[in-house]
N, C-alpha and C positions, 0 to 999 in steps of 0.2 A: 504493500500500500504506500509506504515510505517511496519507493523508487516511482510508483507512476504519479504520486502527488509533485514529486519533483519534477519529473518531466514535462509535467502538463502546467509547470509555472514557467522554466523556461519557455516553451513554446510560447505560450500568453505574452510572458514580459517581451520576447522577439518581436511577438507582432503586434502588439502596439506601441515600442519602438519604432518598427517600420510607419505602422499608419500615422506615428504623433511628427517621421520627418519630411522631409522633400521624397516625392514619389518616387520608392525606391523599384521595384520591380517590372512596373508597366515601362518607366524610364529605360528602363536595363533593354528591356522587350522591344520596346521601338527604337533602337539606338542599334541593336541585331539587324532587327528586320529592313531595317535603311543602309547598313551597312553587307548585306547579302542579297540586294534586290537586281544589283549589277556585277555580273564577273568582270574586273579588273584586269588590265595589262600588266604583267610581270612588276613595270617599273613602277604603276602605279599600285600594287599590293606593297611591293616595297614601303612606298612615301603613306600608305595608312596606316600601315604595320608602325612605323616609328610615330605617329601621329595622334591614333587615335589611341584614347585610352583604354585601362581594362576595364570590361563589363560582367557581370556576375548575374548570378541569379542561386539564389537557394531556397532549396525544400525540407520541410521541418513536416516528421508526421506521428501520430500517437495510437498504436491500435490495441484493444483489448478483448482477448477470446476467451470463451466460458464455453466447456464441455459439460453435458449432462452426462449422471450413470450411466452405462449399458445397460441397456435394459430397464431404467428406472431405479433400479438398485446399484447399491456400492455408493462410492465419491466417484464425483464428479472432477474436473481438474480445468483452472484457466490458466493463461496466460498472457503475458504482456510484449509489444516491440516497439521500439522507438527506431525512425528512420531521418536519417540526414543526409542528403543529397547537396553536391553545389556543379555548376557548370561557369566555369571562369574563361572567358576568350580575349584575350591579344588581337586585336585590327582582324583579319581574316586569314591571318596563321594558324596562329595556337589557339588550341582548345582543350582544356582541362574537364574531365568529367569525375565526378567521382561521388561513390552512394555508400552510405554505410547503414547496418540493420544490425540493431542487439535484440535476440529472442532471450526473453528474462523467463523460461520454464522452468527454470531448478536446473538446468545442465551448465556443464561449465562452458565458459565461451571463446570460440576458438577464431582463431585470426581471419584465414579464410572462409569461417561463413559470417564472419561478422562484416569483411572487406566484401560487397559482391558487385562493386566498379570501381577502378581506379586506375585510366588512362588517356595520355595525351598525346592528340592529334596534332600535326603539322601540315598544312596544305603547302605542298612543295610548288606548284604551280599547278592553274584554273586546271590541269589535266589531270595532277598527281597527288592523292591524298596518304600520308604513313601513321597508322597507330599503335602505338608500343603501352603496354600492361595488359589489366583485367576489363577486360571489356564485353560484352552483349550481341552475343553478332545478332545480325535478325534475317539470318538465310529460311527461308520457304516462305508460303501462302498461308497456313494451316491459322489460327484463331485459337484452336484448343485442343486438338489432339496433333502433336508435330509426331511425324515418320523421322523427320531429318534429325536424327539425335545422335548422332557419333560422335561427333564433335565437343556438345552440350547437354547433360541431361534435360528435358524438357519439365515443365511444371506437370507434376502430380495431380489430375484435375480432379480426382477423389481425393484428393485432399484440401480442405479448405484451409491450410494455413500454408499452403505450398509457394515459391518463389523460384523466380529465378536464379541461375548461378552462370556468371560469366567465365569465358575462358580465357587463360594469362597468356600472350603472345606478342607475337609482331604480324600486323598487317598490311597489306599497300593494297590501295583502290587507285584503277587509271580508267579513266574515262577518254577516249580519245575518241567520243563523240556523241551526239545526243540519243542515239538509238541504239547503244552498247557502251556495258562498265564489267572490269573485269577484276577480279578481286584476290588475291593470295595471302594465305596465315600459315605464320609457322608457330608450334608449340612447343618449348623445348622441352626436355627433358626436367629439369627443376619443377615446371609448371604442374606436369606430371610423375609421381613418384615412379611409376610405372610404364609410362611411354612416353615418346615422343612423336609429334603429330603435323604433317604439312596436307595441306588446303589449298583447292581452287576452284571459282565460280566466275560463270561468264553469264551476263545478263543482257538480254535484247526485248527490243520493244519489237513485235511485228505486226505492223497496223495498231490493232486496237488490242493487242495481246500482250500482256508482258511475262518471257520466257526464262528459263534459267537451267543450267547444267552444272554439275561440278562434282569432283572426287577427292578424295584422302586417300591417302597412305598413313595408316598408324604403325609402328615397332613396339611391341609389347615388350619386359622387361627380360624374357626368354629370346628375343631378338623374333620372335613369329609377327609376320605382317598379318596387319587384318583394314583388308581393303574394302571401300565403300563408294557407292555411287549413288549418287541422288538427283534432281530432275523438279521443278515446282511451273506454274503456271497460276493465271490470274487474268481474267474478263469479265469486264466492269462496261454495262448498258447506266440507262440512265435510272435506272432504281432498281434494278437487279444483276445479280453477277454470280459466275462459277469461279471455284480455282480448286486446286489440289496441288498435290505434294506425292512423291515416294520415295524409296531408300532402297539400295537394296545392297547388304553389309555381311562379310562375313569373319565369323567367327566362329571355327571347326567346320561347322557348315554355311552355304549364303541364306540367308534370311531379307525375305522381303517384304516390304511394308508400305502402304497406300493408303493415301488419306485424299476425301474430297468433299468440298461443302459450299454451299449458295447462299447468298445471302438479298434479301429481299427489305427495301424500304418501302416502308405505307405513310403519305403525309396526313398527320390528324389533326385534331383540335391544339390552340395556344401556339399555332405556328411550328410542331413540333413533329418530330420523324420516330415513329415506329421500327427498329428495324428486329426483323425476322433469321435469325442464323439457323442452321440443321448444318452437323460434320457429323463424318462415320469414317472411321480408320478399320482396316484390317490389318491385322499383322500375324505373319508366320512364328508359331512357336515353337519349341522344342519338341512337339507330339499335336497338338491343336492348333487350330487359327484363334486368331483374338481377335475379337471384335469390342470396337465400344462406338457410343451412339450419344449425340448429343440433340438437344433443340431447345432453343432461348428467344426469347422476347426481351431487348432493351430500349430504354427511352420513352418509357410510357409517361405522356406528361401528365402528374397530378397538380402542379401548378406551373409557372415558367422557369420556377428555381427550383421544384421538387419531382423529382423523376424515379421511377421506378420498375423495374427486371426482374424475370422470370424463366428458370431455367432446370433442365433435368437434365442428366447424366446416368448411360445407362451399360454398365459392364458383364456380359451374362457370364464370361468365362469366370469371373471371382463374383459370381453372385453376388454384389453388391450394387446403389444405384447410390445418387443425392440429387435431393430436391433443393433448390434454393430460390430465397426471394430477398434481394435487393433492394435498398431505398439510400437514395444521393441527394444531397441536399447543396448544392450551391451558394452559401452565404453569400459570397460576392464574388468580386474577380480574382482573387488572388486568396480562399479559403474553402474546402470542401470539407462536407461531412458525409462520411456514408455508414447505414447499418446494414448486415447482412445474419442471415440466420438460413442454415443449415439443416437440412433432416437427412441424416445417412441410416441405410438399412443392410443389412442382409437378408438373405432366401435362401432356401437351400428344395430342389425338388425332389421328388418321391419320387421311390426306383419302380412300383408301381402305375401311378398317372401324374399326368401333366400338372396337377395342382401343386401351385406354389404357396408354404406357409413357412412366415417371419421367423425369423430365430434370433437375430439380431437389430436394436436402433438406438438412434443417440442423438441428440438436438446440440446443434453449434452455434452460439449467436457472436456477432463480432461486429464492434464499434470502429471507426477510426475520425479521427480529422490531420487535415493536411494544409498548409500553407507554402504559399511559392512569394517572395520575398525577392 
């Protein structure tokens, strides 16, 4: 109680600091966006680069989860995270990112999952970008169930306290031209106790499609390569769209994995957009396929600052599902509040008939607010 009372006065006393001085955030925000609206001649990156000054932006955020019993019985268990985010940019060079997350569960806390970004970008020229540390890639199409995970574990989406984790490397994106970006990561060995890892992805627009191809090579710690290929797409109408993702990785054997989902906008009442997601992944297992199946509703407007989501998740191969419903709250331009509440289940079916009865459930709810500063 101690540690999130504290937290939750820092955060307070930051932001109205911020709101008692000169605009600190929207300042930051339009001072970006005037400064990236036109790519620069070499000599003129130069002369902003020494020119302009540094611009910043930070994110401060507070979340709190409460587990119920299994089953109604037993303890229950919560938890707390405190998240701080800042992005600092030099003229249209250097870019500084970096996000930190403490989960305050009772476990001890460890560097790298407390670290889960921290690296900086240099635009070498309007063609050539390099990024060295722990960084986010966002290789594929996928929303919620990614294929493309060799690389990256992807978020747990039965889990509702799941995160991402970035990977520690060196990056170079070149763009040599508007309808094609090409991209390479190496991983070294330190990043990985166990292996070391090189990357590559080529990206094209074709018409109205945006394509993408790329492979690894990993060296496991027994020196055994385990190679992968991956493949994504993405086509976007004017309120409706497909795209998918696949993988296909091996490790003793090749295992393949394909993910594809649409996403549908409906405009409603309060000037506000409904949108409609469904994804379904298959994946090859060591003896079964896996399947999992999603279908959500976000952005439902209950007033123009209050929005609300609706969503289910459904895994037959681990007999488990979660229902969830969402509520975001908008304070203003630079504070959000979201709650969220969880109902996870099990099933198990009779060797008998088709009927399916509960054996397992447990209700999640979980608070956060966030400010961007």
């Amino acid at each position: 109680m101690k540690t999130r009372a504290l937290l939750l006065t820092i955060l307070l006393a930051v932001r109205l600091g911020a709101a008692s001085g000169e605009e600190g955030a929207p300042q930051n925000a339009a001072a970006i966006g005037t400064a990236t609206e036109e790519t620069p001649t070499e000599p003129e990156t130069a002369q902003i680069a020494e020119t302009q000054p540094l611009t910043t932006s930070i994110e401060a955020g507070f979340s709190y989860d409460a587990f119920s019993p299994l089953n109604g019985t037993g303890r229950g268990k919560n938890a707390e995270k405190a998240i701080v985010g800042i992005t600092a940019r030099k003229g249209n060079n250097l870019t500084l990112d970096g996000r930190v997350e403490a989960h305050f569960s009772g476990d001890p806390l460890i560097a790298d999952d407390l670290v889960r970004e921290l690296a900086l970008s240099w635009t070498a020229s309007p063609l050539v970008v390099l990024t060295a540390g722990k960084q986010k890639l966002k290789w594929g199409t996928a929303h919620v169930f990614s294929s493309i995970d060799s690389l990256a574990k992807p978020i747990n989406p039965l889990d509702p306290q799941g995160s991402n984790r970035g990977v520690t490397g060196l990056r170079a994106d070149f763009i040599p031209t508007w309808w094609m970006s090409l991209s390479a990561l190496a991983i070294p060995d330190a990043a990985y106790a166990d292996r070391s890892t090189a990357a590559f992805r080529a990206e094209f627009l074709a018409g109205e499609t945006d394509l993408s191809i790329g492979g690894l090579r990993s060296v496991n710690a027994d020196g055994q390569e385990e190679p992968a290929f991956f493949a994504d797409f993405a086509r976007f109408f004017d309120r409706f769209g497909i795209y998918g993702e696949g993988q296909i990785s091996k490790k003793d054997t090749w295992k393949p994995s394909l993910t594809g989902g649409i996403q549908v906008d409906f405009p409603v009442w309060l000037d506000g957009t409904i949108t409609l997601l469904g994804e379904y992944r298959w994946q090859k297992a060591a003896e079964d396929a896996q399947h999992m199946i999603y279908a959500g509703f976000s952005g439902i407007p209950i007033t123009r600052k209050l929005m609300l989501g609706l969503s289910a998740i459904a895994a037959p191969q681990t007999d488990q599902a979660v229902l969830t419903a969402n509520l975001g709250w908008k304070i203003d331009q630079s504070m959000d509040f979201e709650t969220r509440y969880d109902y996870l289940y099990d099933w198990k079916t009779g060797s008998d008939s088709l009927i399916q009865s509960f054996t397992g459930y447990r209700h999640h709810l979980s608070s956060s607010i966030t400010a961007w500063y």
